[in-house]
Biotite code that builds the C-alpha atoms (Angstrom):
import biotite.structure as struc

atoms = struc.array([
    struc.Atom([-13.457, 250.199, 80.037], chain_id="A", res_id=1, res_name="UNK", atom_name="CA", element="C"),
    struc.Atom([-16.327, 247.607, 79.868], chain_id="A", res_id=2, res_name="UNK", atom_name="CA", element="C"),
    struc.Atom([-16.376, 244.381, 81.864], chain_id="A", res_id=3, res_name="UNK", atom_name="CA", element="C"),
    struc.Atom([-14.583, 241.196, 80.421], chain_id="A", res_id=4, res_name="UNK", atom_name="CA", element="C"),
    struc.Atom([-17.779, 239.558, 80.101], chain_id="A", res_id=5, res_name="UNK", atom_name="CA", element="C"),
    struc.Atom([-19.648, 242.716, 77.951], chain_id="A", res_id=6, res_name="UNK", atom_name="CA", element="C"),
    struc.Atom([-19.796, 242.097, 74.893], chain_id="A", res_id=7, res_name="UNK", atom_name="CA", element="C"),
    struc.Atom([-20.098, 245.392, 72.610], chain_id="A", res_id=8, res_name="UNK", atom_name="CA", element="C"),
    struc.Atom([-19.838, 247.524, 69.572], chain_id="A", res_id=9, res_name="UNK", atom_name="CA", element="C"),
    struc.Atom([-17.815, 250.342, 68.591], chain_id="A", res_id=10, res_name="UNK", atom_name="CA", element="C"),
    struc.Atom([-19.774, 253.513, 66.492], chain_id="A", res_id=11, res_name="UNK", atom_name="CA", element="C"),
    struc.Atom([-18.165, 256.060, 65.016], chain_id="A", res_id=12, res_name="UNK", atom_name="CA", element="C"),
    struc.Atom([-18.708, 259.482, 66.477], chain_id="A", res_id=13, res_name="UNK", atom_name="CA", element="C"),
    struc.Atom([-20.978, 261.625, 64.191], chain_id="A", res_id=14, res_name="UNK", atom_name="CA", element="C"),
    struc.Atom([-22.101, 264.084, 66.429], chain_id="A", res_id=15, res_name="UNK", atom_name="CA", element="C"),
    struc.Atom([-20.607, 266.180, 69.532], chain_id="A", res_id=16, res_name="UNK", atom_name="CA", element="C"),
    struc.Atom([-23.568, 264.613, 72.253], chain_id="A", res_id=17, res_name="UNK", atom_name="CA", element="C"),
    struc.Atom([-24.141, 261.408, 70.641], chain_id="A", res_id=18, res_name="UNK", atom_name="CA", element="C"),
    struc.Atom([-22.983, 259.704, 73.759], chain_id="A", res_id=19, res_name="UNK", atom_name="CA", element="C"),
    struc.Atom([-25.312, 261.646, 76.298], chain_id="A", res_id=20, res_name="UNK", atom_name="CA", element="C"),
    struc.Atom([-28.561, 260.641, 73.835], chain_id="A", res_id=21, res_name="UNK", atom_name="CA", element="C"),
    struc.Atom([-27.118, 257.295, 73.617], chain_id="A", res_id=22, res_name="UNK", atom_name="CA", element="C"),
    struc.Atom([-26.755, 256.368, 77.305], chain_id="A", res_id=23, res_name="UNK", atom_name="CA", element="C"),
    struc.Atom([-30.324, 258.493, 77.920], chain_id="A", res_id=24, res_name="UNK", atom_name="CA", element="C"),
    struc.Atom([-31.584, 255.758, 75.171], chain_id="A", res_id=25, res_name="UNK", atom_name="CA", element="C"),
    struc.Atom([-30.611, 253.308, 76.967], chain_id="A", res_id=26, res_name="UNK", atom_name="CA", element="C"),
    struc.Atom([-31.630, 253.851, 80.274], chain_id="A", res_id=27, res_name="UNK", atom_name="CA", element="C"),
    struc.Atom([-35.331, 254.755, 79.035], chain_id="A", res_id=28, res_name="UNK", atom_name="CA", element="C"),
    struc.Atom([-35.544, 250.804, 76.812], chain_id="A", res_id=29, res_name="UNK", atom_name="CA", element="C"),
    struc.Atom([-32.984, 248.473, 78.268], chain_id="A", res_id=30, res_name="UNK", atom_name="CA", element="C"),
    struc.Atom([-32.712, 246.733, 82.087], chain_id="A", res_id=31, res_name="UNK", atom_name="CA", element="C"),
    struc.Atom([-29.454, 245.620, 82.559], chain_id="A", res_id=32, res_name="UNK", atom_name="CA", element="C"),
    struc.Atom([-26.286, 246.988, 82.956], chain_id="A", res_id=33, res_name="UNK", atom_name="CA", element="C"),
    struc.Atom([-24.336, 248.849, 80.110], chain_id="A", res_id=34, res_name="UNK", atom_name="CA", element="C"),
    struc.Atom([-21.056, 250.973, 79.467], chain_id="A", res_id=35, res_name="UNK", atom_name="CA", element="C"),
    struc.Atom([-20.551, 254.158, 77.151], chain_id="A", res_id=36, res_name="UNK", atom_name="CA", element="C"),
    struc.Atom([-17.196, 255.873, 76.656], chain_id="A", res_id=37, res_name="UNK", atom_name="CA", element="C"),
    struc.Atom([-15.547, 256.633, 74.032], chain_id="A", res_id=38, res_name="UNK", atom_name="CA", element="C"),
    struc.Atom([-12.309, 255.325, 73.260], chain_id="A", res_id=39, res_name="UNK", atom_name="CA", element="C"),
    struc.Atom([-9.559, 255.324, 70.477], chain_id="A", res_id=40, res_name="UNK", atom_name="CA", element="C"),
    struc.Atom([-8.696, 252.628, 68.092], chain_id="A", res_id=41, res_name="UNK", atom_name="CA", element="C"),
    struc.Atom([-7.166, 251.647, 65.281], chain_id="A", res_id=42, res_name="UNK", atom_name="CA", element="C"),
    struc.Atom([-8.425, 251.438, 62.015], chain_id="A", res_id=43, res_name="UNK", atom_name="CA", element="C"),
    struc.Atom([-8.817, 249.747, 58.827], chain_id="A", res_id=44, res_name="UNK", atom_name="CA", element="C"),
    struc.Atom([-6.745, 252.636, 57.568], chain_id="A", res_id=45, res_name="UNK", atom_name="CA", element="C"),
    struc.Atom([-3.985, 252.241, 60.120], chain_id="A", res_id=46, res_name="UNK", atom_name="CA", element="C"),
    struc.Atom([-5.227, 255.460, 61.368], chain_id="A", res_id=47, res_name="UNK", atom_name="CA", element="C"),
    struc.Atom([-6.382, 256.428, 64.933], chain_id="A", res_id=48, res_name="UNK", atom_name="CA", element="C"),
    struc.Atom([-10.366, 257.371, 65.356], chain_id="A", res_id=49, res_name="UNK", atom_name="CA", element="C"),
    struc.Atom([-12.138, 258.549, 67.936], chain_id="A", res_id=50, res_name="UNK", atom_name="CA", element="C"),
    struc.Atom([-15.022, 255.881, 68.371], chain_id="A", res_id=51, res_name="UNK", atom_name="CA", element="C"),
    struc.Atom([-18.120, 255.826, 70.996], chain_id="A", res_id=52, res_name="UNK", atom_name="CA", element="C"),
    struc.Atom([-18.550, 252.005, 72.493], chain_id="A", res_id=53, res_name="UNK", atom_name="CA", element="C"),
    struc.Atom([-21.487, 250.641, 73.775], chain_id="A", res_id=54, res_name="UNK", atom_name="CA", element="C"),
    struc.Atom([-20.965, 247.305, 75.948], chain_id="A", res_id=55, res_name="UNK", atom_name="CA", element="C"),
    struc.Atom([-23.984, 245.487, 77.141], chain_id="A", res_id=56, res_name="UNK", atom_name="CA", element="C"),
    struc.Atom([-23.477, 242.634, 80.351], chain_id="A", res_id=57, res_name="UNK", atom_name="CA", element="C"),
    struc.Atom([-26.722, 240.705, 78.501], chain_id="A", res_id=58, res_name="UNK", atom_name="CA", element="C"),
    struc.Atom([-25.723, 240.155, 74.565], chain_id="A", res_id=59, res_name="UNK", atom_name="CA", element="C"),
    struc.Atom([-29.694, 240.059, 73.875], chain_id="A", res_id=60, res_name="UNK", atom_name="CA", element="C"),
    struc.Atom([-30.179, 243.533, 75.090], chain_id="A", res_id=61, res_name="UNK", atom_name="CA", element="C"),
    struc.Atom([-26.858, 244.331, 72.400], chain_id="A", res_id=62, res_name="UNK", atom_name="CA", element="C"),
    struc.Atom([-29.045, 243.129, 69.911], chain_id="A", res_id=63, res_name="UNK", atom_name="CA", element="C"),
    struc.Atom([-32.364, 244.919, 70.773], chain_id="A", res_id=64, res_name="UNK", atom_name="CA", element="C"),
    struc.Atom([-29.553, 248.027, 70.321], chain_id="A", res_id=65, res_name="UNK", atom_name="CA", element="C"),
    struc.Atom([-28.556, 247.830, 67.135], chain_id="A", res_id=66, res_name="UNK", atom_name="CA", element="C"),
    struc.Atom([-31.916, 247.081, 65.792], chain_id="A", res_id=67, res_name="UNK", atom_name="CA", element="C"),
    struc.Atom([-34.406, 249.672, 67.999], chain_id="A", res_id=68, res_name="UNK", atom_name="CA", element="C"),
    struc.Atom([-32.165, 252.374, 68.518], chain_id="A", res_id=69, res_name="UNK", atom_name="CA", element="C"),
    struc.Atom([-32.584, 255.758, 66.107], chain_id="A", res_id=70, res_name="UNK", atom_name="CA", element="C"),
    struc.Atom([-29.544, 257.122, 66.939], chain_id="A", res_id=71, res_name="UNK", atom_name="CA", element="C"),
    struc.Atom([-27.882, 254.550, 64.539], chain_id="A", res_id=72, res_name="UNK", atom_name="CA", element="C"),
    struc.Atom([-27.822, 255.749, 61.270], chain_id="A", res_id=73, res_name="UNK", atom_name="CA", element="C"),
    struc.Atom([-26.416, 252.907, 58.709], chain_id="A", res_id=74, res_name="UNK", atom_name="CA", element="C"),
    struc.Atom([-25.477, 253.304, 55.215], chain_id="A", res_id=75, res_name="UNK", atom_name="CA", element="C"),
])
């Protein structure tokens, strides 16, 4: 589990090593500190899923994420 303070995002989990090319990502772009795990939760469904979060201590570097990062594929 993330710090208090991180603030993050949950992804669902497409493919078997997206967290390894996630956290390598991240550690070749971004400077501060950072959690990825994967973790269960509930969703919209009432249904459990398997998710991947990615928690950032500095909420600008969340941004930069979500916006520079290929691994994120959106519909």
């Amino acid at each position: 589990m993330p710090a208090p303070h991180f603030e993050g995002m949950h992804i669902p989990m497409n493919s078997y090593n997206l967290e390894d090319s996630i956290a390598r990502w991240i550690n070749n772009h971004l400077k501060s500190r950072f959690y990825v795990g994967k973790q269960t939760i509930l969703n919209s469904d009432n249904q459990y899923t398997q998710t991947l979060h990615v928690a950032f201590e500095d909420p600008k570097e969340l941004s930069y994420f979500t916006l520079a990062c290929p691994h994120l594929k959106y519909k």
